[in-house]
C-alpha positions in Angstrom: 88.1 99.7 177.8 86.7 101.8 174.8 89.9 103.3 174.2 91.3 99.6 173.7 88.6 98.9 171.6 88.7 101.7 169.4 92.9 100.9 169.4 91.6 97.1 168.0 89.3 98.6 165.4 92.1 100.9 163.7 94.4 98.0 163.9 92.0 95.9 162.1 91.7 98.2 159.4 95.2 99.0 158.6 95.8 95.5 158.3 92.6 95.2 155.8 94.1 98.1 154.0 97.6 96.6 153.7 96.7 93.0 152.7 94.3 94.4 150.0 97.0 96.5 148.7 99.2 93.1 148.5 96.2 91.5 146.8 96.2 94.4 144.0 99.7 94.4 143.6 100.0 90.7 143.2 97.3 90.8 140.4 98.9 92.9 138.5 102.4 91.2 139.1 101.3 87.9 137.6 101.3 89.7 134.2 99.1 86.9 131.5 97.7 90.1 130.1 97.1 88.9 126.0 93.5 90.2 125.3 95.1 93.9 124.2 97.8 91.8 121.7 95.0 89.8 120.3 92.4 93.0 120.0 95.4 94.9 118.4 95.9 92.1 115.9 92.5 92.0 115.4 92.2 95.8 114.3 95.8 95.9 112.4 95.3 92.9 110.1 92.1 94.3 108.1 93.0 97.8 108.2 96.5 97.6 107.1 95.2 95.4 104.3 93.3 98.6 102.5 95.5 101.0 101.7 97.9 98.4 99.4 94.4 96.6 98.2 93.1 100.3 97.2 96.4 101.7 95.8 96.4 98.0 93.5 93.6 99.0 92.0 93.9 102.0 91.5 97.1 101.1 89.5 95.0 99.5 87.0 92.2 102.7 87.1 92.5 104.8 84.3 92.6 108.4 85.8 94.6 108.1 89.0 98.1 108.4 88.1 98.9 105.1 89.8 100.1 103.8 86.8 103.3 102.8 87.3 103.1 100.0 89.2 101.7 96.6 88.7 99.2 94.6 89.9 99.6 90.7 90.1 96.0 90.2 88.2 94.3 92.9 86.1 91.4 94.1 87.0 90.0 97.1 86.9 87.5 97.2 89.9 87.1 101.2 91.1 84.6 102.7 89.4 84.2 106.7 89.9 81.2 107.8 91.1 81.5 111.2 91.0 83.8 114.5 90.4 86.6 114.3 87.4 90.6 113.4 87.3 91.6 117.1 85.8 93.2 118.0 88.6 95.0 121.5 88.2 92.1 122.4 86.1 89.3 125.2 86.6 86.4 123.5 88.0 87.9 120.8 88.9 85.9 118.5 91.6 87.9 115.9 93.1 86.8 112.2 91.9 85.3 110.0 94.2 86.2 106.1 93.3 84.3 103.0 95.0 84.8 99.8 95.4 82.3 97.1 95.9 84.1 94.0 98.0 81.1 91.8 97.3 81.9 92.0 93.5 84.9 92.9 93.2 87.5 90.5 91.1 88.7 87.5 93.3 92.2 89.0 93.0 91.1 91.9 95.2 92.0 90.1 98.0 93.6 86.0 98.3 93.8 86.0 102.2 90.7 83.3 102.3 88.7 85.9 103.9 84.8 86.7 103.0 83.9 90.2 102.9 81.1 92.7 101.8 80.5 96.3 101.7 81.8 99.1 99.9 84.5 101.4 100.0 84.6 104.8 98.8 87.7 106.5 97.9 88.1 110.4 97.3 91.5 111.7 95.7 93.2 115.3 96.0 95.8 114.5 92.9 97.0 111.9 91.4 98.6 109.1 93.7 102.5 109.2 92.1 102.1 113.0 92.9 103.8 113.0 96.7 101.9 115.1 99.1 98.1 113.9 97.6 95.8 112.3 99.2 93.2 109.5 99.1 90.4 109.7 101.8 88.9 106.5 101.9 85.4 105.9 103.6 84.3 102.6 104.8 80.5 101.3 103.7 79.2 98.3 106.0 82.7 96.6 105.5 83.0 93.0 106.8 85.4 90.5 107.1 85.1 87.1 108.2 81.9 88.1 110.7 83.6 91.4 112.0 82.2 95.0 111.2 85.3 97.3 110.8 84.4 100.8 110.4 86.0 104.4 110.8 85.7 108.3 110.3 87.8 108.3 107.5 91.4 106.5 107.1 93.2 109.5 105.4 96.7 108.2 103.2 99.2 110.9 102.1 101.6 109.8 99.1 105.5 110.3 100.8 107.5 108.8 97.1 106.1 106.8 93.9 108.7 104.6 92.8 107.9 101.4 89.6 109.0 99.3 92.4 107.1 100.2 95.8 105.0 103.7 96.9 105.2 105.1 100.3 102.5 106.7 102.3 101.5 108.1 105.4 98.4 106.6 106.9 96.1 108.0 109.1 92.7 105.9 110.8 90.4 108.1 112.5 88.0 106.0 115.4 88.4 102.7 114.0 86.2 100.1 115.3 86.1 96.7 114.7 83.0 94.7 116.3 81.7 90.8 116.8 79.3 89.1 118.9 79.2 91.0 122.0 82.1 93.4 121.4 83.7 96.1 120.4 87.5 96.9 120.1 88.2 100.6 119.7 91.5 101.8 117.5 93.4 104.9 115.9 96.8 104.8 113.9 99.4 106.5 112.5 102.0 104.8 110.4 104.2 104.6 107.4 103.6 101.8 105.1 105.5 100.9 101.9 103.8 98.6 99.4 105.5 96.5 97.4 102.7 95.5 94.4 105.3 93.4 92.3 105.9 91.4 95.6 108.3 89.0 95.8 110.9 87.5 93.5 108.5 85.9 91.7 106.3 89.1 91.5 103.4 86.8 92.4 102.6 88.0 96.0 102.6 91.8 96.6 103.3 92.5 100.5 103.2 95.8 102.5 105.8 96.8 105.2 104.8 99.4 107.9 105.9 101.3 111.5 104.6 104.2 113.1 102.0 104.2 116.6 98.8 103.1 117.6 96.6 103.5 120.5 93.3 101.0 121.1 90.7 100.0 124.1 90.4 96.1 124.1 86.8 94.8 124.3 87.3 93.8 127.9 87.6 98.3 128.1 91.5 98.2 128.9 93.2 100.7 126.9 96.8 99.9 125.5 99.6 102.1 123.3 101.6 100.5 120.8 104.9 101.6 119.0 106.3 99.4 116.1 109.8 100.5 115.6 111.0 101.2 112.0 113.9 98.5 112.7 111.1 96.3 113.1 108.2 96.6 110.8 105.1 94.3 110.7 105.3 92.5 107.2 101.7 91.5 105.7 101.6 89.8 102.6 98.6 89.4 100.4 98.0 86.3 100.0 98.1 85.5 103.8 95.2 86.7 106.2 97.6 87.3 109.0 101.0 89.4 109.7 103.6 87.7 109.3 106.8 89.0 110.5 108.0 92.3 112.5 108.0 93.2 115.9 106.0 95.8 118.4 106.2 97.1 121.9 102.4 97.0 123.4 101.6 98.6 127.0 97.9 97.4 128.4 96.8 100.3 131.0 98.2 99.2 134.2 100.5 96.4 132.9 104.0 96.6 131.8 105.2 96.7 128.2 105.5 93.8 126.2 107.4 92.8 123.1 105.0 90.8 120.5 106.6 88.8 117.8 104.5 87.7 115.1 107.6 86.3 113.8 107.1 83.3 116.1 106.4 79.9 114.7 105.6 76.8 116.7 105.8 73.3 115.6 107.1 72.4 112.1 106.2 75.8 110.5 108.7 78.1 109.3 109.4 81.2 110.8 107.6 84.2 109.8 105.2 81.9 107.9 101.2 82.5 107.1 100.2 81.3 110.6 98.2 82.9 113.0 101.3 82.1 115.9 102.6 84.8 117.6 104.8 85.3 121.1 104.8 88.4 123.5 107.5 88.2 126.2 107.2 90.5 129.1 109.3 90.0 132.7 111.6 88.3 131.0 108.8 85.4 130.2 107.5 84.3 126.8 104.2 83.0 126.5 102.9 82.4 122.6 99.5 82.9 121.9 97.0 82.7 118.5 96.1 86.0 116.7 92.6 85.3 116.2 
């Protein structure tokens, strides 16, 4: 009789132990996983927005040998705070520029997005010189209620050309946080700005590829690869990204493709709208990036 008993008991508990494991593998099946493609638009929006904003004014800066570009509006808004622009020169102290968001001109940024706080930008050489570097530190910046902060985003000039500069851009421990949470982010990417813009040299945009890696602000950690087939196309006068694709894999989810290409409704594809799509298992689902 015990030993039937004690046959009953192990029974029982293989079965608990196999229809759990069902339960955990259908969770994670039914794949609506879009809190990681939201969080990532989140982060990727306001940071990629700094480097073109910073190099536009710069191009109007006396000193740092941005000056052959073009800004849609002049105005000269970095003001150095410290150091000189002598580089190659014996005592030379790299310049430290800043930028103050609250007053800076209203050409700065046309996204419809309020912001404070400071920026302050240190430079190794002058920007057209490939291989320098501008260090930019962030100073209580916010945007539209959200506190985005890093170590340092770090942006190494790859070519200077009248028409569009290249550079490598690195963000150290970027955070962005709101009401209750935190999203967690690092990058690495190549961006090209164009600061005449388009046809009409009224609308500079920035292209851009390379990796990222993030924790959501529900704790899920997700990877992220935007090919450079594909890049993510921001333009500034719109507060969201606009066009390009990226592959995005949430910690025990599959990867998904997002789209922020996708339009619903009457608007145009690749519009300034905050639509976007992921698709994963063959499925589509659109969602809103904010």
């Amino acid at each position: 009789m015990k030993k039937s008993i004690q046959l009953i008991l192990l029974v029982c508990g293989l079965a608990t132990l196999i229809l759990n494991g069902c339960k955990k593998k259908e969770t994670i099946d039914v794949d609506n996983e879009t809190q990681s493609a939201l969080d990532n638009a989140i982060a990727d929006q306001e940071f990629a927005g700094i480097v073109p904003t910073t190099n536009n004014h710069a191009i109007n800066t006396k000193g740092t040998g941005a000056q052959n570009g073009k800004m849609a509006a002049p105005c000269d808004t970095l003001s150095k705070i410290s150091g000189d622009t002598l580089f190659g020169t014996i005592g030379h102290v790299d310049p430290v520029f800043e930028l103050n968001l609250g007053g800076a001109c209203g050409q700065s940024f046309t996204d419809g997005k309020i912001r404070s706080g400071k920026w302050q930008i240190r430079l190794t050489n002058k920007i057209k010189i490939a291989g320098a570097k501008m260090i930019i530190k962030l100073i209580n910046h916010k945007a539209s209620g959200i506190t985005y902060s890093c170590d340092s985003i770090v942006v190494t000039t790859l070519s200077f050309t009248p028409n569009f500069v290249k550079f490598n851009y690195k963000l150290i421990n970027g955070q962005c946080q709101g009401p209750g949470w935190t999203i967690k982010y690092s990058s690495d990417r190549t961006i090209t700005h164009y600061p005449k813009g388009n046809p009409g040299g009224t609308d500079p945009y920035t292209e851009l590829f390379g990796t990222s890696d993030g924790t959501n602000r529900q704790g899920r950690t997700f990877t992220v690869n935007i090919p450079e087939a594909t890049p993510l196309v921001k333009y500034k006068s719109c507060q969201y990204i606009q066009r390009g694709i990226l592959t995005l894999t949430p910690a025990e989810f599959k990867e998904r493709s997002i789209d922020f290409g996708y339009s619903v409704g009457s608007n145009p594809a690749g519009g300034c709208d905050d639509d976007a799509s992921f698709t994963v298992n063959g499925n589509t689902i659109a969602f809103k990036l904010k």
